[in-house]
N, C-alpha and C positions, 0 to 999 in steps of 0.2 A: 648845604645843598638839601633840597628834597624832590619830592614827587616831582615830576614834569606835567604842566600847566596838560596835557593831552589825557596823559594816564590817569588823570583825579576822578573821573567821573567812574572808570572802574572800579580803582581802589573803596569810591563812596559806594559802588554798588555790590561790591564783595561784602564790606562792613556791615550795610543792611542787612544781606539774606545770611548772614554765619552768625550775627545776633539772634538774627528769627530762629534761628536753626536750636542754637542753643538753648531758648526761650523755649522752644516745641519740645525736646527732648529730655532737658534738665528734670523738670518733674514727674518722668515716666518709671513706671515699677518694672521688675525683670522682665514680665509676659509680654509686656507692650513692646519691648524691643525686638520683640520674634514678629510683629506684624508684619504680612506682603506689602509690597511698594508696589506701583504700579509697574516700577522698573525691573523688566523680568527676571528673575530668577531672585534679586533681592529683597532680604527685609530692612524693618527700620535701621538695625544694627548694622547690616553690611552698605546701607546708604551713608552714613554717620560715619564710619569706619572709610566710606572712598574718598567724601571729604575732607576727610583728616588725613587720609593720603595724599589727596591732590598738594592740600595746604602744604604738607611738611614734604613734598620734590619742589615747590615752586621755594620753599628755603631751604633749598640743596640740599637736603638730608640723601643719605645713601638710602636704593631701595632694600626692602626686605628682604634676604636670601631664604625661600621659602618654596615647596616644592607644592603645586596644586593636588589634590584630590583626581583622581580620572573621572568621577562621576557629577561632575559641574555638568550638566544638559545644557546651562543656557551659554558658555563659555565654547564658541564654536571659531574662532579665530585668532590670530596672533592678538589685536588690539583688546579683544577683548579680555586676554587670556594676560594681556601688562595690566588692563585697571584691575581684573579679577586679586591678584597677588596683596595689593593692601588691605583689600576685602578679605580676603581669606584667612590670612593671617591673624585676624581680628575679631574673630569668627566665636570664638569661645571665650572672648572678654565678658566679666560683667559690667550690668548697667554702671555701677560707681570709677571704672577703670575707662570709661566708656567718654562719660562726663569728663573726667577730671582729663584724658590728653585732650579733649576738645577743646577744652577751656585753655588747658596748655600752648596748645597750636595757634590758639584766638592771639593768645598774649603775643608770643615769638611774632608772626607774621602782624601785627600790629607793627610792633618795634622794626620789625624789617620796613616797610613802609614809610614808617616816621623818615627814616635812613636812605631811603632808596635813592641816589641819585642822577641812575643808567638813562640814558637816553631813549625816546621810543622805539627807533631804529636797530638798536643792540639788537645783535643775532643770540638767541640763547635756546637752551636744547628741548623739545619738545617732547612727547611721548614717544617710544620707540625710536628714541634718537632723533625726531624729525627736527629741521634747524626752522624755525621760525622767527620774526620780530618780535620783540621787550613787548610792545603794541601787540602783538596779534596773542601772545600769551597773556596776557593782562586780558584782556577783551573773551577770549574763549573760558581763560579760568572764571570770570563774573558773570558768563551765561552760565557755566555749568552748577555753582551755586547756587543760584536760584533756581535751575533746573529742578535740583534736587531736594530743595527746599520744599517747591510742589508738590516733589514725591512725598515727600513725609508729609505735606500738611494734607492729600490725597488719603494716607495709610491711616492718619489720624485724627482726620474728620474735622479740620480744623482748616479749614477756605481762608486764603487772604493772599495780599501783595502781587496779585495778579497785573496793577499797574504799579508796581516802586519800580528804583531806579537799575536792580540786576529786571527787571523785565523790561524797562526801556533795552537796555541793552541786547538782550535778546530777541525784541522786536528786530532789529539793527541786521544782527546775525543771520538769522532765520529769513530776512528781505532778499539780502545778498545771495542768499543760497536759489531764488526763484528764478532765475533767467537761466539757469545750466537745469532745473529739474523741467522746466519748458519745454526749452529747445534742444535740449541734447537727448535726456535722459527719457522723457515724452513727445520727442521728434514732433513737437508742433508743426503744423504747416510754416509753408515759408510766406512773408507776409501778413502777417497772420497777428491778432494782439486778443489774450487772456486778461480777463479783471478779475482782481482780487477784493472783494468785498470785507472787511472784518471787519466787524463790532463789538462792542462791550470795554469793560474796563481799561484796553488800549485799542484806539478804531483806525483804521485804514485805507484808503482805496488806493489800487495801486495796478499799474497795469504792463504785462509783459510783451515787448512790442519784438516780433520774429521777423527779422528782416531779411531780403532776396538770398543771402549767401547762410540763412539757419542761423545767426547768430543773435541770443536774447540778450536785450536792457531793460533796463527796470525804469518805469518813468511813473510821475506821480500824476501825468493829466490823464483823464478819461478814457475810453475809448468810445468810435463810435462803432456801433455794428461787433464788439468781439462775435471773436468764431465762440468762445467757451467764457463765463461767466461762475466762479466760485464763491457763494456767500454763506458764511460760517463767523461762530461767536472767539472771541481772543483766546479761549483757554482749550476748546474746541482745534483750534488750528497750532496749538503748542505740543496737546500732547498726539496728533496727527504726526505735526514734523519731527516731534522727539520718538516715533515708535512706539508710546503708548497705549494708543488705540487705535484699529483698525479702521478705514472708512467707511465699514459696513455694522458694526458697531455703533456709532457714531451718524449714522443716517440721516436720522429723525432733527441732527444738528447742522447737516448740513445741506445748502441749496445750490445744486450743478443744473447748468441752464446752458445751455448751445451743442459742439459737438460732444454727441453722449462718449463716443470713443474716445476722442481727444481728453475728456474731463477724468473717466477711467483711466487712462494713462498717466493724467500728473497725479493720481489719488497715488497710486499704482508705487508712485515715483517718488511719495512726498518726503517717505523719511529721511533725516537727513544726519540725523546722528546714530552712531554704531554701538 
């Protein structure tokens, strides 16, 4: 048995960014791992150290019994407060301790992969207990790798893979999330259809069409007449939806053209990871 013909393109895109990852990090000295991430409250180390978490629940390893610090600021809720415990824990490792389970973890979930042969459909446990599909975990865990791949290559000045294949996937994710920050979350008019402009290294046009009864779809033809108009560059609109950077921050990147409120409301809306 292996992989399921569905799952491979994950598996191929986790592979990519956990190589990248290790390529970035392997020949970093102590200080370098104290560098800020974009991702708040994190450094290099505690990005490195969540991926090495994520990797070793996704091969069932038991979590860490470990009791947080009370003065985490950026650690304001339950979810954040389950990723925060592999980070934390991890926190006063060195750089050589640091490498060597990453590499560790690289081998294991490789061999698990080799093996794998669950169905996409398999119910299996998600963060905070939540029950998802074999599919929707596989898919979230290869956005969140190259998420954070960004980060690090962000902290250490080192740009790339803006279009491989964990950012195809994340293109995917991040699409799927537009029709609910639309219509639900920035009460677009009803009727109504928003374009999504992006360019650069992944391009898009893509347009959210709000139909009579408030509910968004996501459709790939044009529109004519949108009420609101968003055009911004591919890396620009990642770390927008990931919490990164603020819209006002980010300004000078990005071009909002029709109702000014309406386009404040989905800016308002965009993030979509916690």
């Amino acid at each position: 048995m292996s992989l399921h013909p569905t799952l491979q393109p994950y598996a191929d895109a986790w592979t990519h960014s956990i190589e990248a990852i290790s390529e970035l990090v392997t020949p970093l000295v102590e200080g370098e791992w104290n560098r800020r991430t974009p991702c708040p409250g994190w450094s290099v180390r505690d990005v490195v150290s969540h991926v090495i978490g994520l990797d070793c629940e996704m091969l069932g390893d038991p979590r860490p019994i470990h009791t947080l610090p009370r003065d985490l600021y950026h650690v304001t809720n339950d979810h954040q407060r389950y990723m925060e415990m592999q980070v934390d824990v991890r926190r006063h490792h060195t750089a050589p301790e640091m490498t060597s389970e990453l590499e560790y973890t690289i081998i294991r979930r490789n061999r698990q992969l080799r093996n794998e042969s669950r169905d996409p459909g398999t119910k299996v446990r998600g963060p905070l207990g939540a029950e998802l599909t074999f599919e929707e975990s596989m898919r979230g865990h290869a956005f969140n790798v190259w998420l954070h791949e960004q980060d690090l290559r962000a902290a250490l000045g080192r740009p790339g893979n803006l279009d491989s294949p964990g950012a195809q996937v994340a293109r995917d994710v991040l699409l799927d999330q537009l029709p609910d920050i639309v219509a639900v979350k920035a009460d677009a008019p009803r009727s109504s259809a928003i374009v999504f402009d992006v360019h650069g290294p992944i391009e898009f046009l893509r347009t959210i069409r709000v139909d009579i009864q408030g509910r968004g779809t996501l459709e790939t033809a044009p529109a004519l007449g949108p009420a609101a108009t968003l055009t911004l560059d591919w890396e620009t609109y990642v770390r927008l939806a990931c919490g990164r950077v603020t819209a006002e921050s980010v300004a000078d990147r990005l071009k909002a053209e029709g109702d000014a409120d309406l386009t404040a409301a989905i800016l308002r809306n965009f993030t979509v990871t916690q």
